[in-house]
C-alpha positions in Angstrom: 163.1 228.4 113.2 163.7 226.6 116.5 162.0 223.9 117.2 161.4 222.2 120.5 162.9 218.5 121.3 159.4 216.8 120.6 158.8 218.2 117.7 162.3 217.0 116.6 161.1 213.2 117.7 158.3 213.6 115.9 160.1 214.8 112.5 162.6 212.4 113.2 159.6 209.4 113.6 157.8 211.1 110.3 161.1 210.4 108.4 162.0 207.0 109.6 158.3 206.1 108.9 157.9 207.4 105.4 157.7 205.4 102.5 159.1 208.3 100.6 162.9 209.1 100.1 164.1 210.6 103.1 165.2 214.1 100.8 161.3 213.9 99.5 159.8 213.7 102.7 162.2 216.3 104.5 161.2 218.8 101.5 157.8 218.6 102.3 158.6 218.9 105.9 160.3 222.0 105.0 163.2 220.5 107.1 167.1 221.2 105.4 168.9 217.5 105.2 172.1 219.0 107.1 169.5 219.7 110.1 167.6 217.0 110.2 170.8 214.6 110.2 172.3 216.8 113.0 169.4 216.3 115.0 169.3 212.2 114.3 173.0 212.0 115.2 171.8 213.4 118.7 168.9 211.0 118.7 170.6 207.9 118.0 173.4 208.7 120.2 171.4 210.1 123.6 167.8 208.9 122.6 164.9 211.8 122.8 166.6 213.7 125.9 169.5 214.2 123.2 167.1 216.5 121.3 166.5 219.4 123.9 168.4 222.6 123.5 170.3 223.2 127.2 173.3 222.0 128.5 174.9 218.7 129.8 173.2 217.3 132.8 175.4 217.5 135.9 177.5 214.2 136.9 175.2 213.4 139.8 171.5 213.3 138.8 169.0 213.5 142.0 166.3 210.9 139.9 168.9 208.5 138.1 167.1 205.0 138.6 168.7 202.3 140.7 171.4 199.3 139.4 168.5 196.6 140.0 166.2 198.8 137.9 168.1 198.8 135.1 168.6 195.1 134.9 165.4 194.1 135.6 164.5 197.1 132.4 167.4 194.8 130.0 165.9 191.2 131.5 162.8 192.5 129.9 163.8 193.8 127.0 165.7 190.7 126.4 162.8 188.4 127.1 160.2 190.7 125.0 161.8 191.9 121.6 159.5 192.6 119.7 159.1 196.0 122.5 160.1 199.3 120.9 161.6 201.4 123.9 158.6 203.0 124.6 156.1 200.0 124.6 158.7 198.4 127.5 158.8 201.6 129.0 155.0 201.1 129.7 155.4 197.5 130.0 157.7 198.0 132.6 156.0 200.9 134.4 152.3 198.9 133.9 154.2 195.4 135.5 156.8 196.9 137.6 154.3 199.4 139.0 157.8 201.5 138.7 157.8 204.4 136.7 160.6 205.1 133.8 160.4 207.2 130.8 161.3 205.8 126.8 164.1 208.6 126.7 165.5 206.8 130.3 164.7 202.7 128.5 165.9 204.0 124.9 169.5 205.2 126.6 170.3 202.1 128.4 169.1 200.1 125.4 171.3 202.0 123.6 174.3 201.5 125.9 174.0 197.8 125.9 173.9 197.8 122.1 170.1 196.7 122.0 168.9 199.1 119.8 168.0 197.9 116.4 166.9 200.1 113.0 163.4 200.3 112.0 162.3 196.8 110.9 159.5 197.6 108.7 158.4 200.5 106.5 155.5 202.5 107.5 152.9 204.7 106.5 151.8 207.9 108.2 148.4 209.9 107.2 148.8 213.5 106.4 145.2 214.4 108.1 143.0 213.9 110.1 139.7 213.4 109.7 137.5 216.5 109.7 135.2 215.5 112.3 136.9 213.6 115.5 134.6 211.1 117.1 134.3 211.3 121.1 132.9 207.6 121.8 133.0 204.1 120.7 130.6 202.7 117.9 130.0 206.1 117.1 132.3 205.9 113.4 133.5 202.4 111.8 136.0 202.6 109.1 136.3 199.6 106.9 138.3 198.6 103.9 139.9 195.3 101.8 143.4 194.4 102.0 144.6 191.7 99.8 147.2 188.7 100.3 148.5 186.1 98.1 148.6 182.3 98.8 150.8 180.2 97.1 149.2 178.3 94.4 146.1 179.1 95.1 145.4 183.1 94.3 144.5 185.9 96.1 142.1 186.6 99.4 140.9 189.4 100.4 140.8 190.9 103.5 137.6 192.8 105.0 137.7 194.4 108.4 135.7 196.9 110.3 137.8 199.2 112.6 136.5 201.1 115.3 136.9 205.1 114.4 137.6 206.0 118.2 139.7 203.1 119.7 141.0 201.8 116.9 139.5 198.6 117.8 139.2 195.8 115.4 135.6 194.7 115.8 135.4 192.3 113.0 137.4 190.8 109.8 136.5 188.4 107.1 138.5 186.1 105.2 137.0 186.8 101.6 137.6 185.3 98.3 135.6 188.5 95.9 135.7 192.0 97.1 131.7 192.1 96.5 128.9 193.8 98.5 127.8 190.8 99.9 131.1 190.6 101.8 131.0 193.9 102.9 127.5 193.5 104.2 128.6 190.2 106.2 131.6 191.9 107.9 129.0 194.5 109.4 126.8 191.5 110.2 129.6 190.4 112.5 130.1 193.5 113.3 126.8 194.4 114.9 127.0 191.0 116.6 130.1 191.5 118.1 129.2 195.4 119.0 125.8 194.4 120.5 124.3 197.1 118.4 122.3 194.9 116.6 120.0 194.5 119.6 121.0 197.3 121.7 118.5 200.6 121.7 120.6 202.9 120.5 119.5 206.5 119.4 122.5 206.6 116.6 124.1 203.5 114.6 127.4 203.9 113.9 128.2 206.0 111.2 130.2 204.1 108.0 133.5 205.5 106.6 134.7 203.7 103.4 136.8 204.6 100.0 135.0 204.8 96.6 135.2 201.2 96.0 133.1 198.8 93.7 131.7 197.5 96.5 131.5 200.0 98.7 129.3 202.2 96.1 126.9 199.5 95.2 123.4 199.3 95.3 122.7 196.3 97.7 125.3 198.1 100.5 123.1 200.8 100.3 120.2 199.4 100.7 121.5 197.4 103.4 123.0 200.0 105.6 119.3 202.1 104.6 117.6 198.5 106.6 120.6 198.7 109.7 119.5 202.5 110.2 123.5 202.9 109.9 124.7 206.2 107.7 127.2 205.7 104.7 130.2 208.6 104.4 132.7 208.0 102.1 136.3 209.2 101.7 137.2 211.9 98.2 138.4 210.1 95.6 142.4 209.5 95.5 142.5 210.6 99.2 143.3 207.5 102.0 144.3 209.8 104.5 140.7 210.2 104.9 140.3 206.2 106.0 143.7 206.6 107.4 143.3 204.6 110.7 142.2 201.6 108.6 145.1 202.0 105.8 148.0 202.1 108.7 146.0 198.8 110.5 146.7 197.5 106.7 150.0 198.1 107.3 150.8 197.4 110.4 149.3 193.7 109.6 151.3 193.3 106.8 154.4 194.5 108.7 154.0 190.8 110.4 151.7 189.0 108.3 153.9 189.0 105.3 157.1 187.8 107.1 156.0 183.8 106.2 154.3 182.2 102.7 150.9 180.5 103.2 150.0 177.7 101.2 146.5 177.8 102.4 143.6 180.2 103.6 143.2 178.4 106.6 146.9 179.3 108.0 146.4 182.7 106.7 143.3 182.8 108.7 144.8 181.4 111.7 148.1 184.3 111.5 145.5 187.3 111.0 143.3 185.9 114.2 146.4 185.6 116.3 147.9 188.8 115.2 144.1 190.5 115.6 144.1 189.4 119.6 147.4 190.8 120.2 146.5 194.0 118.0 143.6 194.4 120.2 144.5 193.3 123.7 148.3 193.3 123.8 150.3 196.5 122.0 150.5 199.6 123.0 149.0 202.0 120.9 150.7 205.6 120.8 148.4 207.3 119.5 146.1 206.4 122.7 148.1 207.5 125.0 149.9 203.8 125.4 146.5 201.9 126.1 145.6 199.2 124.0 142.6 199.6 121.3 140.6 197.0 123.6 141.3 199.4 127.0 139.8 202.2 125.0 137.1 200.4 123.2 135.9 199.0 126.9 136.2 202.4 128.8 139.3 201.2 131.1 141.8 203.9 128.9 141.4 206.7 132.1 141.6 204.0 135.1 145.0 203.2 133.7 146.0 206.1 132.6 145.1 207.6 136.3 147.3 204.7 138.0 150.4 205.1 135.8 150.2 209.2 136.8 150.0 207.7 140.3 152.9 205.2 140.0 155.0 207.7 138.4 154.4 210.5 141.1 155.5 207.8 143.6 158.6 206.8 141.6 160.0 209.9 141.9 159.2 211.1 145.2 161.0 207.3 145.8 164.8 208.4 143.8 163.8 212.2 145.4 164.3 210.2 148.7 166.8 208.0 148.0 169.0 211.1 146.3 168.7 213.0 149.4 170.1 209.5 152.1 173.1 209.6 149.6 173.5 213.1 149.8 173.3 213.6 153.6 
């Protein structure tokens, strides 16, 4: 079977991702190793562009970006790097009001030897959930996470995720994984929402695990007084929560990289990392927006002026192709 180059990258992003072997994960991919590795000697050697299935480009491209572009792409990915390729390729296009693509930022990365492996495991959710929200505040998943502080024991983390934007829309700082800490997370999270006093026709809908807490009596009657509704995910399945589980880990990835000897600096890490969750990285799965752009309804005005910035891009190298050329 052929497949085409972005379905490679996307295999290829499943794999380095997985928390599995990579032979376990291929096998379920249906993917043969001496593929697969074929195709990721391509990638790491010419980025995604490596991946389609036609021949060299000629010598002399008509659209190849300009010397000062591509050091003002390295000062950037010098000063921010913590940027995968393609977060700086949006950066850049979003700042620079210049268009490039991540196959066009991944290459010269590449050639200047600032390309670095994977720094963090990852987990990807096999499904979807069956029924896709189409708004904000229309589905909330929530879920504990737990930390350890030295000499001192384990806290527990509750947060409430928007379904849509991904959002973070509140978080808690527990010590017990009880109803009661459940129920003040969605306190906060009405507060913060505005649904609490907002006239709404529908409350957000709930999506949880099977958890003590999330099964008890007292949630139920809460969500009951909210006029919220309760779905919760089958048993032995977190795909179902799966937007909340990979927030989990994606926290983690940085939480976890210092000790805390108190809740307090815990606290403080997960309220810093929260903001720039929220307000600062680009979220692939949104099309490169951040969860806050989406939550707040300015995902399409961006996306609209990036479409326009990189229409005039290349009419721009069209132009200055054809002044070398004449």
């Amino acid at each position: 079977m052929r497949y085409p180059a972005s379905e490679k990258l996307e295999i290829i992003r499943i794999v380095e991702q997985s928390h599995l072997p990579a032979k376990r994960t291929l096998d379920g991919l249906g993917i043969a190793r001496r593929t697969f590795y074929r195709w990721y000697d391509r990638y790491r050697e010419g980025g995604p562009e490596a991946l389609e299935d036609r021949p060299s480009a000629p010598s002399r491209v008509w659209n190849r970006i300009e010397d000062d572009i591509r050091g003002q792409i390295i000062e950037m990915a010098l000063e921010q790097t913590e940027l995968s390729p393609r977060e700086l390729a949006v950066r850049f296009t979003d700042e620079k009001r210049y268009f490039v693509s991540e196959a066009t930022v991944y290459r010269l990365l590449k050639t200047h030897d600032l390309i670095t492996s994977p720094a963090y495991v990852v987990i990807k959710a096999a499904e979807a959930f069956h029924t896709q929200t189409t708004r904000p505040n229309e589905m909330w998943q929530t879920d504990f996470t737990y930390f350890k502080i030295i000499g001192w024991g384990w806290m527990y983390l509750s947060t409430v995720l928007d379904d849509y934007s991904r959002y973070i829309i509140a978080w808690r700082l527990c010590s017990t994984m009880c109803a009661s800490d459940v129920t003040d997370t969605l306190d906060l999270a009405l507060a913060a929402s505005g649904c609490d006093s907002a006239t709404v026709l529908h409350k957000p809908r709930l999506l949880s695990d099977n958890g003590p807490s999330y099964i008890a009596g007292e949630l139920a009657e809460y969500i009951e007084a909210q006029k919220m509704t309760h779905v919760r995910g089958a048993p032995f399945h977190p795909q179902t929560q799966g937007k909340i589980e990979r927030w989990h880990q994606t926290l983690k990835n940085r939480i976890l990289l210092e000790n805390y000897f108190l809740p307090g600096d815990l606290e403080q890490e997960i309220e810093a990392f929260v903001e720039h969750y929220n307000h600062r990285r680009y979220h692939e799965s949104l099309d490169n927006v951040t969860p806050a752009d989406t939550y707040l309804g300015k995902a399409p005005a961006i996306i609209k002026q990036r479409e326009r910035i990189k229409r005039q891009t290349i009419e721009h190298r069209r132009l200055q192709h054809r002044r070398l050329a004449a």
